[in-house]
C-alpha atoms as a printed R data frame, in Angstrom:
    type eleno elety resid chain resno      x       y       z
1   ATOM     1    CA   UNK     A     1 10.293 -12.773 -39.244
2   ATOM     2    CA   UNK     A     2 12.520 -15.085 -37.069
3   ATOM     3    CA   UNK     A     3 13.545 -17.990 -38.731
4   ATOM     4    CA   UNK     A     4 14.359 -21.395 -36.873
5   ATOM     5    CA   UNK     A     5 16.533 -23.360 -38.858
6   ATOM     6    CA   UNK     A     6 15.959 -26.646 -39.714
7   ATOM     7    CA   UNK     A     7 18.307 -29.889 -38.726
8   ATOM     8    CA   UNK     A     8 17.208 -33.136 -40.651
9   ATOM     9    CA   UNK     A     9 18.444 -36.142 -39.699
10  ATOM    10    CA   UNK     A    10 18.066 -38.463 -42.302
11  ATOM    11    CA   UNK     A    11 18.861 -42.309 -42.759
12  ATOM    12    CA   UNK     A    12 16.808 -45.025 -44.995
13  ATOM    13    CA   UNK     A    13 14.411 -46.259 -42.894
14  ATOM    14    CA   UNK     A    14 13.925 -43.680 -40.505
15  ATOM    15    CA   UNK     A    15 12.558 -45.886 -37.880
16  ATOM    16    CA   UNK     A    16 15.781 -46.012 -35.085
17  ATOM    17    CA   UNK     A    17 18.575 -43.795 -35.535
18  ATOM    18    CA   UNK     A    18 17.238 -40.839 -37.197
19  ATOM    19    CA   UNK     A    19 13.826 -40.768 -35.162
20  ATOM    20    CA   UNK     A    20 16.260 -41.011 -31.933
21  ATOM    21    CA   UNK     A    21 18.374 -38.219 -32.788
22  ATOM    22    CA   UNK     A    22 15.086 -35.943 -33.393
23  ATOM    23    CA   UNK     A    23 13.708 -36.559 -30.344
24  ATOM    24    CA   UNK     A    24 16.435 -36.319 -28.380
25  ATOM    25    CA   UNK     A    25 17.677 -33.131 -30.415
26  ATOM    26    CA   UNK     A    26 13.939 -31.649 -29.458
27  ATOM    27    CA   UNK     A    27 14.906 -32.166 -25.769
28  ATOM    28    CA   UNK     A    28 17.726 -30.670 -25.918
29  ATOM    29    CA   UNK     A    29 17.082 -27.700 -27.302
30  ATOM    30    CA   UNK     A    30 13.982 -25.993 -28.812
31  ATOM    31    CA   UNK     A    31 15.822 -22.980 -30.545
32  ATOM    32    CA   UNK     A    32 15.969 -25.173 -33.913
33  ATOM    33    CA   UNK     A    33 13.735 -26.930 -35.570
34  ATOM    34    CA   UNK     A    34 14.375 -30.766 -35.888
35  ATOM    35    CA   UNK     A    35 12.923 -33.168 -37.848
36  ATOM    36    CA   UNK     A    36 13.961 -36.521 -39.813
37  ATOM    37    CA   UNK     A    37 13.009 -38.854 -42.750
38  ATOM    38    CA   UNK     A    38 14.528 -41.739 -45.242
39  ATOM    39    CA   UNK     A    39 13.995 -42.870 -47.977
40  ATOM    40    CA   UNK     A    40 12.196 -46.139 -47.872
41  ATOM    41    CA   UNK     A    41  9.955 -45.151 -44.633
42  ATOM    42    CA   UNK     A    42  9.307 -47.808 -42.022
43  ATOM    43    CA   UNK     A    43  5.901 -48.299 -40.921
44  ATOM    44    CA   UNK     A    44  6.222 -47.564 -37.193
45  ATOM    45    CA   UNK     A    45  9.717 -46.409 -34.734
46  ATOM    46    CA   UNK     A    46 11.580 -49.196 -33.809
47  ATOM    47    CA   UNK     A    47  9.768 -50.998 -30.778
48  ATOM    48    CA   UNK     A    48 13.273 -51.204 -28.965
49  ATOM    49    CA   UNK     A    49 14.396 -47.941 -29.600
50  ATOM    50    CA   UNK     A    50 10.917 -45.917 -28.545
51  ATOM    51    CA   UNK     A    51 10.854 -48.428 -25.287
52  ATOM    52    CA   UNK     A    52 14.555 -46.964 -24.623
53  ATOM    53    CA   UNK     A    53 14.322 -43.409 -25.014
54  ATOM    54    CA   UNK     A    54 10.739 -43.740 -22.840
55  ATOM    55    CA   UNK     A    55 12.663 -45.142 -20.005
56  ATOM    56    CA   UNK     A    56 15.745 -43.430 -20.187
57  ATOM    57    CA   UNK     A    57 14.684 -39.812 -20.807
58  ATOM    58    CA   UNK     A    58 10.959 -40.173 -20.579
59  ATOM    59    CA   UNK     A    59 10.230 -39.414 -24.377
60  ATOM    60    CA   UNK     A    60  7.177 -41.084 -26.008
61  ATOM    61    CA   UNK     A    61  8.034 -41.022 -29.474
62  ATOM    62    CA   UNK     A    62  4.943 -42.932 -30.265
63  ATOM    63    CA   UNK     A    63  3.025 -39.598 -29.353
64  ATOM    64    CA   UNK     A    64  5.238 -36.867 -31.245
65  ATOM    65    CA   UNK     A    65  7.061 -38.924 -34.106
66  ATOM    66    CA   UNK     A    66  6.415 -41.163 -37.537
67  ATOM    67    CA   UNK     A    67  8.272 -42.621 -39.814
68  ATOM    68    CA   UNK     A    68  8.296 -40.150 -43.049
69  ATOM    69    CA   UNK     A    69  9.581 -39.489 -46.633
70  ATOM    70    CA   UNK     A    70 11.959 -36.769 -47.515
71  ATOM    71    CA   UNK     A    71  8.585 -35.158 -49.018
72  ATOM    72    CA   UNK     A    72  7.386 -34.810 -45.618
73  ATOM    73    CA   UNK     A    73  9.871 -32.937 -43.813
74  ATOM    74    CA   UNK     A    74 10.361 -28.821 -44.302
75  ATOM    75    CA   UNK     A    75 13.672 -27.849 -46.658
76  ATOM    76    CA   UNK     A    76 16.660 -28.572 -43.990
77  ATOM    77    CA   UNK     A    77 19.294 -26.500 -43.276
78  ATOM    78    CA   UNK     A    78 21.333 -28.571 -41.848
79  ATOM    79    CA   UNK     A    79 21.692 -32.179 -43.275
80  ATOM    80    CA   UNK     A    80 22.988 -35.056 -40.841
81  ATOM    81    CA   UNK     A    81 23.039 -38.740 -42.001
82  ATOM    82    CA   UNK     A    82 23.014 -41.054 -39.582
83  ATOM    83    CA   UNK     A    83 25.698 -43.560 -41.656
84  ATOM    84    CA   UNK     A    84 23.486 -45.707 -43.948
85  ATOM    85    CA   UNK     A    85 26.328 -44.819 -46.672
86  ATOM    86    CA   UNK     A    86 25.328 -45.770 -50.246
87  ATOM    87    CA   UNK     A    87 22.075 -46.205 -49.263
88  ATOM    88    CA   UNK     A    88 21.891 -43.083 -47.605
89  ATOM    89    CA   UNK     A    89 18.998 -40.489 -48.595
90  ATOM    90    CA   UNK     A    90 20.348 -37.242 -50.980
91  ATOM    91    CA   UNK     A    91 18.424 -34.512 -51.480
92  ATOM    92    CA   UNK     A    92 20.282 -32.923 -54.087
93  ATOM    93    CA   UNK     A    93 22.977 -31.531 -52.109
94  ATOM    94    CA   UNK     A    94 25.967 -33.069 -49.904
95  ATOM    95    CA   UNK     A    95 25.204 -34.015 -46.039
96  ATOM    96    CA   UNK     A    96 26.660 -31.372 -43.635
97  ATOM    97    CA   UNK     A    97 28.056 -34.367 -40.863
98  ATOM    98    CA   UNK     A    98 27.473 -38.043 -41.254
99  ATOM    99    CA   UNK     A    99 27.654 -39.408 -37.405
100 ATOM   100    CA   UNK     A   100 28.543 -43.151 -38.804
101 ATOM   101    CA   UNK     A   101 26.290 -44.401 -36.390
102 ATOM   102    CA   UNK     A   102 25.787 -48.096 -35.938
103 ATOM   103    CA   UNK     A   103 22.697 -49.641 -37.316
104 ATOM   104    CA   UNK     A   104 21.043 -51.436 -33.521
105 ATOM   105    CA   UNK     A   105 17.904 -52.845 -35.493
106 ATOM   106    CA   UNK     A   106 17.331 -56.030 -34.730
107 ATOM   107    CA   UNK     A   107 20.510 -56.098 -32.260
108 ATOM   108    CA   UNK     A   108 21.621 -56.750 -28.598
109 ATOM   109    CA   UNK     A   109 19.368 -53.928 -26.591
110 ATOM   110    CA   UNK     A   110 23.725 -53.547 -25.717
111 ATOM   111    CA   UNK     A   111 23.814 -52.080 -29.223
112 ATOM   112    CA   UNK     A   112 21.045 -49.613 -28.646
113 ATOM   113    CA   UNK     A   113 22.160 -48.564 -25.358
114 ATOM   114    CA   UNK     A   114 25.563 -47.516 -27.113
115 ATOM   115    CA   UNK     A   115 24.298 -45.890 -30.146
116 ATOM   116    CA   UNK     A   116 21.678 -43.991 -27.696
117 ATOM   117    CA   UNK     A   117 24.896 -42.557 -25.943
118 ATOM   118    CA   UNK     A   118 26.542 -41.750 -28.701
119 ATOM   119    CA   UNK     A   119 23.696 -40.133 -30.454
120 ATOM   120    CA   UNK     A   120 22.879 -38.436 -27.229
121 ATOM   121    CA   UNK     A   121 26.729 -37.280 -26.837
122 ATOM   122    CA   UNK     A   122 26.955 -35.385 -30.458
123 ATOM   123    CA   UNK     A   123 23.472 -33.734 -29.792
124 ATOM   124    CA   UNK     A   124 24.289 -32.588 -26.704
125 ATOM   125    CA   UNK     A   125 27.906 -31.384 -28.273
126 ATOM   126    CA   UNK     A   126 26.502 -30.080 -31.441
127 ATOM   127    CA   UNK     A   127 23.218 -28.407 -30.236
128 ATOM   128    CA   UNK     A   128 24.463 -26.771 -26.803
129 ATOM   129    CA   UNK     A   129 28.157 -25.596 -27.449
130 ATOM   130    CA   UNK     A   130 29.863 -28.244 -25.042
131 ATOM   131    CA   UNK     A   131 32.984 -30.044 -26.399
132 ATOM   132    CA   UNK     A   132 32.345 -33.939 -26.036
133 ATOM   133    CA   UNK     A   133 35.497 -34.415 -23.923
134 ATOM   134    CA   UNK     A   134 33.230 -32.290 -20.796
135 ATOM   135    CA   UNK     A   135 30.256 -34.513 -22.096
136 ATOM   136    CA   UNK     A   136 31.999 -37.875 -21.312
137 ATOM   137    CA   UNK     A   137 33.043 -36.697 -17.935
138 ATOM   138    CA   UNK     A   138 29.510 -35.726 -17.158
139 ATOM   139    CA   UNK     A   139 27.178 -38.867 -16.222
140 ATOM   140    CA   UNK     A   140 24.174 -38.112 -18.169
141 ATOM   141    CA   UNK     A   141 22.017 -37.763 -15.333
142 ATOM   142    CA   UNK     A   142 23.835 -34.468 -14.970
143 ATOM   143    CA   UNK     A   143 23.996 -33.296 -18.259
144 ATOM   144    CA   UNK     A   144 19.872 -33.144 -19.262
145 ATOM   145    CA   UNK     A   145 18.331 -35.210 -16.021
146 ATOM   146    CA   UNK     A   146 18.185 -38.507 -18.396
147 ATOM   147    CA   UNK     A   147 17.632 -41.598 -16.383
């Protein structure tokens, strides 16, 4: 049997950071499988951050994503936090990359619009085998037909 491994991305809430980085991991490549989770579960995405990634890269989280426990996910793999630090979900072992990633709830749409590119930038490095320094010469309407 083939087995797809599994890349969690995991912060507290997982309602904006996490839930971006899954969806945009899923459109960037379907060879893993990606999910995410946190601890203390939101009720729904972040409004700001599922109106984003609809417009930019015509995702509709609302359709294919939840906020969800650890509990919820399959056993990961691969373990990326998003940067909640001490709050940070641990699921008995240590996180393979922590992205440090800005928290945008609540923030400037600015905010989001910079942790989207970021987010987008190591997913697209990470998940496709392109160094970011040909990723940040590349407008993303190149790299994945975003925007």
């Amino acid at each position: 049997m083939n087995h797809k491994l599994v890349i969690a991305f995991l912060c507290t809430h997982n309602a904006c950071r996490s839930q971006m980085a899954e969806a945009l991991a899923r459109k960037c490549d379907s060879s893993f499988t990606f999910c995410s989770a946190g601890t203390t579960p939101e009720s729904r995405i972040d409004p700001t951050a599922r109106r984003l990634l609809k417009t930019l890269y015509h995702i509709d989280m609302e359709k294919t994503q939840t906020p969800k426990p650890l509990s919820a996910i399959p056993r990961p793999d691969i373990l990326i936090s998003m940067g909640c630090l001490t709050s940070c979900p641990h699921i008995g072992r240590p996180f393979d990359e922590d992205w440090h990633l800005e928290d945008p709830a609540g923030k400037d749409e600015k905010v989001y619009l910079e942790v989207i590119r970021e987010i987008d930038d190591r997913v697209f490095a990470s998940f496709t085998g392109n160094s970011p320094d040909a990723i940040h010469k590349a407008p993303l309407s190149q790299r994945r037909g975003a925007f």
